[in-house]
C-alpha positions, 0 to 999 in steps of 0.5 A, spaced: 532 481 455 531 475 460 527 478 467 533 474 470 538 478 466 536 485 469 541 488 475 535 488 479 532 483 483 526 487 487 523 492 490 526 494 496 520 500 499 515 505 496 514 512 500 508 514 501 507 522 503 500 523 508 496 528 510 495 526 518 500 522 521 498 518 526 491 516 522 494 513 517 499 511 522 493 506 525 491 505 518 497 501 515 499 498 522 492 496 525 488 495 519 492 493 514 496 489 519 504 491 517 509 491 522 514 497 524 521 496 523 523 503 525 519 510 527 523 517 528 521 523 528 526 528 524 525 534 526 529 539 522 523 537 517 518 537 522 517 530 519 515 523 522 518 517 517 515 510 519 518 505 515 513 498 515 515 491 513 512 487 508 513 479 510 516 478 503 522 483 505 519 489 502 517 495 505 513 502 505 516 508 508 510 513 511 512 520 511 508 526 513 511 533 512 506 539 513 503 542 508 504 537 503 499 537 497 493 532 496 495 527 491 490 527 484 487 520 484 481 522 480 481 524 474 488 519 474 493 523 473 500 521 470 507 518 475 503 512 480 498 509 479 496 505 485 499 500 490 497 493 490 498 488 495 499 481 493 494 476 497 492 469 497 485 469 498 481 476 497 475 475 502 479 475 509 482 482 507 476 485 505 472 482 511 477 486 516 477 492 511 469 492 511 470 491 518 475 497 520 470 501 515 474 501 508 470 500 504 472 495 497 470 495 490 467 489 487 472 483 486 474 484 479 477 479 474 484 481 471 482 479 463 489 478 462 491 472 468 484 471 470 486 473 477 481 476 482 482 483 485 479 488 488 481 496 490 480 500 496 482 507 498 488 510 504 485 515 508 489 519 504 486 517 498 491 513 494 488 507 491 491 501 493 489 494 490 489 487 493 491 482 487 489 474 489 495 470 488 493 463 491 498 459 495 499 454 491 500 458 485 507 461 490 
């Protein structure tokens, strides 16, 4: 099958369930840098939903819901993995990282695409990945 053959064309939003609300709130928006598109408060479920825009079109969903249990990152475990976000140059990412005290792996190099990439982990734990594409690669 033909990737243009499939009858889906992207994807849309991941969700995320986290632990404090208004840090990981801080978190994605200030030092990640992704814009709010929506912010609501349901309070049937006691639960906050903030959704985040990514400048391809894609988006992250935040969720916190009270009582919620931690995510198994350590040892892997089955169901996701991580989340990686593409960039095109690693170091401006990593330096505002540093600068916000994330702290980041040491840059590796994908074995199979020869691209470089590098983790870092949520305030909740949840392994997220920057993976260079550069710009004139599109």
């Amino acid at each position: 099958m033909n990737v243009s053959d499939s009858p889906l064309i992207g994807v849309h939003h991941v969700a995320l369930i986290c632990a404090d609300y208004v840090r990981s709130k801080d978190f994605y928006t200030r030092v990640l840098g992704l814009h709010v598109i929506a912010e609501n408060y349901r309070q049937a479920r006691d639960s906050w939903k903030l959704d985040l825009a990514l400048p391809d079109g894609s988006q992250l969903e935040l969720f916190s819901f009270p009582g919620a249990p931690a995510r198994p990152s350590r040892p892997e475990a089955q169901g996701l993995r991580h989340l990686a976000f593409r960039v095109h140059l690693l170091e401006p990412m990593i330096e505002r990282l540093t600068a916000a005290g994330v702290a980041c792996e040491p840059i590796r190099v994908d074995e199979y695409t020869g691209r470089r990439f590098t983790f870092f982990a949520d305030p909740d734990d949840l392994p997220l990945e920057l993976y260079e594409i550069p710009a004139h690669a599109g």
